[in-house]
PLY file of the C-alpha trace (Angstrom):
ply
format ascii 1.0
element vertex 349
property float x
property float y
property float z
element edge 348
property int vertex1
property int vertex2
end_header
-1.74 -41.04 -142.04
0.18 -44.05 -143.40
1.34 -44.26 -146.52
1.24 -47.75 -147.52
-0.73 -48.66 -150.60
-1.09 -45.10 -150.64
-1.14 -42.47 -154.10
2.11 -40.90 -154.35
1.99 -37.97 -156.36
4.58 -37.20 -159.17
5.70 -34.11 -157.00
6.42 -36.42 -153.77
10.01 -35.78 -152.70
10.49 -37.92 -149.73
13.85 -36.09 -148.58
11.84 -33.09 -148.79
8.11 -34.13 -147.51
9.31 -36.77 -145.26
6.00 -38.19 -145.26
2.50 -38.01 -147.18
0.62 -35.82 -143.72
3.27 -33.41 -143.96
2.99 -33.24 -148.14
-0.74 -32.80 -147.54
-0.10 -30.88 -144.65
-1.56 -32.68 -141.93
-0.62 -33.93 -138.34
-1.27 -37.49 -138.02
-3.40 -37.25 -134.81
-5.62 -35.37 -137.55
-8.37 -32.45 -135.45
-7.29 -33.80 -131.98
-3.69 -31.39 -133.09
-5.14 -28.54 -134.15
-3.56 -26.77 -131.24
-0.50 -28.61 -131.17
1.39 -25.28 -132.25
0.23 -24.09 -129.20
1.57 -27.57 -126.99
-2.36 -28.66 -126.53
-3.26 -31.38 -127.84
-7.16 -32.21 -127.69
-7.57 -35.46 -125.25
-10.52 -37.01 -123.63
-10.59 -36.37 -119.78
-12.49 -38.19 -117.04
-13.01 -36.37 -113.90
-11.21 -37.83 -110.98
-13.53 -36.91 -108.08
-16.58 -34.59 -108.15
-16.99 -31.15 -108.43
-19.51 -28.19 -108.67
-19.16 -25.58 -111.28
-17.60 -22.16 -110.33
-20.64 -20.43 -112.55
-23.68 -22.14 -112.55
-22.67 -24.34 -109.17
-23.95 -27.22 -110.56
-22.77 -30.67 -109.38
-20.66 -32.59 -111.80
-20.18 -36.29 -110.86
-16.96 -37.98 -110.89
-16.45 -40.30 -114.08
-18.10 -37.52 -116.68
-16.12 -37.53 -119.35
-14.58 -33.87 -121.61
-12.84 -33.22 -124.39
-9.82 -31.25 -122.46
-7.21 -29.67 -123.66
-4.15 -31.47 -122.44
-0.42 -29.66 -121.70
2.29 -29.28 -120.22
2.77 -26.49 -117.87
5.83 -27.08 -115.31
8.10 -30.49 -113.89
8.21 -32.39 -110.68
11.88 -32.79 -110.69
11.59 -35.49 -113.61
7.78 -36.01 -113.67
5.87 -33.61 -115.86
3.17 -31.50 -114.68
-0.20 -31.65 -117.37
-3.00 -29.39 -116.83
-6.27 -30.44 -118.31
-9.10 -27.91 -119.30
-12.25 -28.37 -119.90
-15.83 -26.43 -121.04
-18.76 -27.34 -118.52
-21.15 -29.18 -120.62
-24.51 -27.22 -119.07
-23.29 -23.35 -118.78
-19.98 -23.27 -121.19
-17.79 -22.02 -118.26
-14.08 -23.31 -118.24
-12.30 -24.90 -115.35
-8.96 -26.28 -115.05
-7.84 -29.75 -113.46
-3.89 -30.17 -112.82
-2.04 -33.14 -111.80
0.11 -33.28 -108.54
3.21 -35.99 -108.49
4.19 -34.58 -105.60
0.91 -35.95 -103.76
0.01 -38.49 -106.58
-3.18 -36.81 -106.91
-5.41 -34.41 -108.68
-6.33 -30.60 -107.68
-8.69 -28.00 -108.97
-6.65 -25.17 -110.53
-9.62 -22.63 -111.37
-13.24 -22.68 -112.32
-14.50 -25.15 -110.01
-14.53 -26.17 -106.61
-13.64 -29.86 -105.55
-15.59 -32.01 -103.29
-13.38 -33.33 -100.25
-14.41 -37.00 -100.35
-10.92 -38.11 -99.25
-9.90 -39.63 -95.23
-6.27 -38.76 -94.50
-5.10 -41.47 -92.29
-1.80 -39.47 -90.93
-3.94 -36.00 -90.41
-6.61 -37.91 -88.38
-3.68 -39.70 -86.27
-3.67 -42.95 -87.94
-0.91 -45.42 -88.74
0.53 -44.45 -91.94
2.34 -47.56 -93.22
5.34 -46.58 -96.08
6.03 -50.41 -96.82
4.39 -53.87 -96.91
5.17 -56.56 -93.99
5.59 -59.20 -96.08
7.58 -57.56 -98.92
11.37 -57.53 -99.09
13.33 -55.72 -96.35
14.53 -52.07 -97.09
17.78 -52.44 -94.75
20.71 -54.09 -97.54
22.39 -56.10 -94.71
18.47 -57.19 -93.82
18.17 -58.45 -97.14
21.42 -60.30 -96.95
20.40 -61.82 -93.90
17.19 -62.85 -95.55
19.02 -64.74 -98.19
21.38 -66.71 -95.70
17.80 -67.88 -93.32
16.11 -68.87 -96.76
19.73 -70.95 -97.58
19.88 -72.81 -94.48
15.91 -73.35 -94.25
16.24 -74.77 -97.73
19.14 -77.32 -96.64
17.19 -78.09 -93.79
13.89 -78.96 -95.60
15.95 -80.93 -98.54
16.71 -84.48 -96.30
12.66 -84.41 -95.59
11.34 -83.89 -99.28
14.04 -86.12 -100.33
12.06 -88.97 -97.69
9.02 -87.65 -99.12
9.66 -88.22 -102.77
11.04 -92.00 -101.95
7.90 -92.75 -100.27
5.74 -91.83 -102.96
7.87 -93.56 -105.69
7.85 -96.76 -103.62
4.00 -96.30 -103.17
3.29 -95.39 -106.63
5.91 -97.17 -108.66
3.47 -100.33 -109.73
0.42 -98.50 -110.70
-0.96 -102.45 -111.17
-0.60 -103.70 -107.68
-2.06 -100.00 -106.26
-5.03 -100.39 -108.57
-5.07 -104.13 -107.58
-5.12 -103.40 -104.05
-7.84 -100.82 -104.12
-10.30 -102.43 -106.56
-9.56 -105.45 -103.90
-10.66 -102.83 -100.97
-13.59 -101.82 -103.21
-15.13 -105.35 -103.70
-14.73 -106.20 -99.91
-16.50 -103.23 -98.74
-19.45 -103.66 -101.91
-19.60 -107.13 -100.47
-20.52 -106.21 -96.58
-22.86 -103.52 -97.79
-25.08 -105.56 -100.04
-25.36 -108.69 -97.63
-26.03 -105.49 -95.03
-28.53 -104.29 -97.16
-30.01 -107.84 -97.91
-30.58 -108.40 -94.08
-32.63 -105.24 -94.11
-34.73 -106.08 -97.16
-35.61 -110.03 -95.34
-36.02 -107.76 -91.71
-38.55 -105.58 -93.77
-40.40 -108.23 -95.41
-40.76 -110.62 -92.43
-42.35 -107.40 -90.05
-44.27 -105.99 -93.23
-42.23 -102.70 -92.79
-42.09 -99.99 -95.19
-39.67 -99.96 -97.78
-37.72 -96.79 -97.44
-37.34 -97.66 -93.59
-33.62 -97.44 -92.37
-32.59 -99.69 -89.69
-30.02 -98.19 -86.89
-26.32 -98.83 -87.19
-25.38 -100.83 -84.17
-23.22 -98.55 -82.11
-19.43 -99.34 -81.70
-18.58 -101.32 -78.37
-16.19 -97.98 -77.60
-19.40 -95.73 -78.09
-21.52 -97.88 -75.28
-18.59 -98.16 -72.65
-19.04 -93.87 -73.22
-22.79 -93.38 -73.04
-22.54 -95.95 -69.85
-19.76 -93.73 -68.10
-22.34 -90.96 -68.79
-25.11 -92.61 -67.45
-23.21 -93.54 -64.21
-22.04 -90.03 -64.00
-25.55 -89.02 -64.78
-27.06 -90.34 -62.07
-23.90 -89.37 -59.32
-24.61 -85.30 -59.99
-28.53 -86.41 -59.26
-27.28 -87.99 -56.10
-24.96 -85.45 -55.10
-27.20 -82.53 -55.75
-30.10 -84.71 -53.62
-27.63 -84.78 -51.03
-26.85 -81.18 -51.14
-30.70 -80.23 -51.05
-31.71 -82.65 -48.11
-28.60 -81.18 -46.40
-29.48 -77.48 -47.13
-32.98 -78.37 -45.59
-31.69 -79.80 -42.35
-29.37 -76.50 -42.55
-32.43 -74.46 -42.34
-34.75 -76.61 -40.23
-32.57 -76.46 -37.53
-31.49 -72.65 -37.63
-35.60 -72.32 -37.64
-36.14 -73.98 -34.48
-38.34 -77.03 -36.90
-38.41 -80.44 -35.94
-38.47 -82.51 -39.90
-41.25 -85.42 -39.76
-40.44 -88.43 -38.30
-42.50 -91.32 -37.45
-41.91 -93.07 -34.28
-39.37 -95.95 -36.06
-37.34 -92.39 -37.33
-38.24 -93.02 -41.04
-40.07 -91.01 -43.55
-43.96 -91.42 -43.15
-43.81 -92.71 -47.04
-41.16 -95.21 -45.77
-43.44 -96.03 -42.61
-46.53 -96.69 -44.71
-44.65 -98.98 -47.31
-42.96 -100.93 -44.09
-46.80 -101.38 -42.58
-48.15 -102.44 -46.00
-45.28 -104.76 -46.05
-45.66 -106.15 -42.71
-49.34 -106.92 -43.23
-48.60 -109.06 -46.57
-46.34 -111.14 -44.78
-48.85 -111.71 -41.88
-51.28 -112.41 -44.16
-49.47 -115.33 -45.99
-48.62 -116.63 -43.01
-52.11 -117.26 -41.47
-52.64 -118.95 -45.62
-49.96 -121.04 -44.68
-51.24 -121.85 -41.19
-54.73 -122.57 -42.42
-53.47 -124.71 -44.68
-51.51 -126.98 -42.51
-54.00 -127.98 -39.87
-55.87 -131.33 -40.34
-59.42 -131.51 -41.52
-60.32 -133.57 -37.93
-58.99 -130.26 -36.03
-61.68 -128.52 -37.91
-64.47 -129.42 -34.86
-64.11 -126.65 -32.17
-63.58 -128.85 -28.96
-64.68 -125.49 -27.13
-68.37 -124.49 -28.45
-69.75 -121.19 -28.89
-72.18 -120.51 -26.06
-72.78 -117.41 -27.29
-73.57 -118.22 -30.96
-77.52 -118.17 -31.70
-78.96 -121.54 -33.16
-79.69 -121.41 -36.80
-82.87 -121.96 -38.03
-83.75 -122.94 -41.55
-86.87 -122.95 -43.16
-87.79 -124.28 -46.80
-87.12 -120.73 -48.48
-84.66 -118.58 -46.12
-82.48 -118.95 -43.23
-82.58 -117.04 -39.91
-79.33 -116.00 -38.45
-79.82 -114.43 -35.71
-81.86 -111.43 -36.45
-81.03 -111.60 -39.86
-83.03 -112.95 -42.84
-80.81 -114.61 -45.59
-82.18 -116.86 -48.57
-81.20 -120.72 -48.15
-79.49 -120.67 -51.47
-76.42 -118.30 -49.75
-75.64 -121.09 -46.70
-72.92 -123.10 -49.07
-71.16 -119.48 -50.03
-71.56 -118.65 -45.69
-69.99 -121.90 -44.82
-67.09 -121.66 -47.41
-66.28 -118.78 -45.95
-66.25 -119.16 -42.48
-64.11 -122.31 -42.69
-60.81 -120.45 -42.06
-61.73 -117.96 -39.57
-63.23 -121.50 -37.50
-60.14 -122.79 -38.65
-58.08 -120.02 -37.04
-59.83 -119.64 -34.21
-60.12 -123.53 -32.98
-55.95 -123.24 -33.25
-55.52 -120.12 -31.35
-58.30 -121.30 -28.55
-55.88 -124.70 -27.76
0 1
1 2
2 3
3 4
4 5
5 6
6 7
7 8
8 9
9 10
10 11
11 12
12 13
13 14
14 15
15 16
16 17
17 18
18 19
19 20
20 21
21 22
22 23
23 24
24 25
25 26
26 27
27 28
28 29
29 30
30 31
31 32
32 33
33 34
34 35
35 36
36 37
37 38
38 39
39 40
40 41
41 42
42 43
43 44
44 45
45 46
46 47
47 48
48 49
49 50
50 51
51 52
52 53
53 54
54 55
55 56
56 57
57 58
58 59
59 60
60 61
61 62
62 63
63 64
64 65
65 66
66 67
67 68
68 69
69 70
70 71
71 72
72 73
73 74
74 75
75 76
76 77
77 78
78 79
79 80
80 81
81 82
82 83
83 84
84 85
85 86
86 87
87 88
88 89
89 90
90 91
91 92
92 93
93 94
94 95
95 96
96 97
97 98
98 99
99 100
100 101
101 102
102 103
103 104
104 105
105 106
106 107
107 108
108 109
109 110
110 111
111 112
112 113
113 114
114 115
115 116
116 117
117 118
118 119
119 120
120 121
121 122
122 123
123 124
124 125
125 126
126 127
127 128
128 129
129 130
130 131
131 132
132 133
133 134
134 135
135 136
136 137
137 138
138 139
139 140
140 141
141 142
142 143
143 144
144 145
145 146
146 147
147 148
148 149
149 150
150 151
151 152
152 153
153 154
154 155
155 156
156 157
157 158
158 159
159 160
160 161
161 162
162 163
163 164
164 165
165 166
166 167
167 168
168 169
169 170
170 171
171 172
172 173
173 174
174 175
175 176
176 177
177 178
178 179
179 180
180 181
181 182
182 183
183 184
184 185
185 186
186 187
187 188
188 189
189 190
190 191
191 192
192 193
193 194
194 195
195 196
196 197
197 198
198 199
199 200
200 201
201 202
202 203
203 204
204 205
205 206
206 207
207 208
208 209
209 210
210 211
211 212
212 213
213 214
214 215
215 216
216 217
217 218
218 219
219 220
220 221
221 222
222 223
223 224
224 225
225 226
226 227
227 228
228 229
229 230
230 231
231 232
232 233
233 234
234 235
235 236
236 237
237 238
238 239
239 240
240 241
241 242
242 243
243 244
244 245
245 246
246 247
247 248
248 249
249 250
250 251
251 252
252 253
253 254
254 255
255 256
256 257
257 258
258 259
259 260
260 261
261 262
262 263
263 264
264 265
265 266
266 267
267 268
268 269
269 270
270 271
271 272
272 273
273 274
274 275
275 276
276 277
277 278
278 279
279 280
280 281
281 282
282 283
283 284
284 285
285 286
286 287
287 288
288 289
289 290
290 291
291 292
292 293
293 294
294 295
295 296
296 297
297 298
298 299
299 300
300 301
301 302
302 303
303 304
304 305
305 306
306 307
307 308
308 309
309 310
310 311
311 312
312 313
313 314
314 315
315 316
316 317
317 318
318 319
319 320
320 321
321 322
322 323
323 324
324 325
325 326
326 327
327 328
328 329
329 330
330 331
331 332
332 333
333 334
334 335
335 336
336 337
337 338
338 339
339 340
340 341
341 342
342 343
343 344
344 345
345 346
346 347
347 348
């Protein structure tokens, strides 16, 4: 209880009282002392870890808070040894909670029974580690060695940041010419992308293409020299692994006893058939050709057709033979037989 602006009585003798609690006679921690004769002193306890009660074995949860009565019962060579007890909120039985400096811990003293919650690393034959990696050595001459290596590294390192700090003052020593040089930088790179983007817009408008449409970048002449190489190595596996598979299938043709199909020239029939279609387009342009070059007075066979039936024409149809065609198809007969007569007077002489 303080005393300032306080009542002092008329009876207050301050080498006698000493202070206003003990003239009233009162402790200054005021109902949490009423024990302190006794060396308990009333303090509010949170259970460490949880526990079931020793009389009505219910389960207490750790964090549930008591008013315990707090003292000291022994020493841990210079660390004090409190004991803490407490009245179980749901029966009214007492149990006692002690501290352990020797373990750094809490233990159950009476009244209760602890649950085991706890993993100990050294009794399960873990690593127990007693100091930090990165912290300072425990060894004196270690630590002295420590000092030199951080000397010498600091030496070492001083030329460099020395280089370091020159650079940057030559760099940044006109703040005018660096701002001048990067607003410069700025306005050059504005400038390419709006004539970049004003080539879009006129490429949009003269193909009527949508307006949010983004063009391709055109890729760097580093990029297509790459995706060629790729191509070219691409189309090499293909090769190779054709290779490998009409080898493998010769491999197992011949350990058969199979013949593979050949045609008489010893090509593929698919390479046959494309060299016969080719060979009969080339004959065929060349009789065009031929046709073409013989004289219209050659046309008159100087050998005649004894064989050939005479052709007899009537007002409406023409008999060939013992066919019956209209006279209206004789021009469309004649056109047509032109070349083969053609053809055939040349290869008679």
């Amino acid at each position: 209880m303080q005393g300032f602006n306080r009542y002092f009585p008329p009876d207050f003798d301050p080498k006698t009282h000493d202070t206003l609690n003990n003239y009233h006679g009162k402790h200054a921690l005021g109902d949490r002392a009423r024990k302190i004769d006794k060396g308990i002193l009333i303090t509010r306890f949170e259970l460490p870890f949880n526990i079931w009660c020793g009389s009505c074995e219910a389960h207490i949860g750790m964090g549930v808070r008591y008013n315990a009565e707090k003292k000291k019962i022994g020493m841990y060579y210079t660390t004090p040894i409190y004991s803490f007890r407490c009245k179980c909120h749901l029966c009214g039985n007492w149990f006692e909670i002690r501290t352990d400096p020797k373990n750094t811990c809490y233990v159950v003293e009476s009244g209760a029974r602890q649950k085991h919650e706890e993993w100990d690393q050294e009794e399960n034959g873990g690593i127990v580690l007693t100091h930090k990696e990165d912290g300072e050595p425990l060894d004196p001459f270690a630590q002295v060695d420590k000092k030199n290596s951080d000397k010498i590294t600091a030496l070492q390192s001083k030329d460099r940041l020395e280089e370091l700090q020159e650079f940057s003052e030559s760099r940044n020593s006109d703040p005018f010419a660096l701002s001048q040089r990067l607003r410069k930088t700025f306005r050059k790179e504005k400038a390419e992308l709006i004539s970049k983007s004003n080539g879009d817009d006129q490429l949009r408008t003269k193909y009527s293409l949508p307006t949010g449409l983004k063009f391709i970048e055109p890729s760097d002449s580093k990029d297509s020299i790459t995706e060629q190489e790729q191509v070219k190595e691409a189309r090499r596996m293909i090769d190779n692994h054709r290779a490998e598979v009409e080898a493998k299938r010769t491999r197992l043709s011949a350990e058969m006893g199979l013949q593979p199909i050949r045609t008489h020239r010893g090509v593929p029939p698919k390479a046959a058939q494309l060299a016969t279609l080719k060979q009969k387009l080339t004959t065929t342009n060349r009789n065009k050709k031929i046709g073409s070059s013989i004289p219209a007075s050659s046309l008159v066979s100087r050998r005649p057709m004894s064989r050939a039936k005479p052709i007899s024409t009537t007002s409406s149809d023409l008999q060939i033979g013992s066919s019956k065609l209209p006279s209206s198809a004789l021009p469309s007969i004649v056109n047509s037989a032109k070349p083969l007569a053609t053809l055939a007077c040349y290869l008679s002489d």
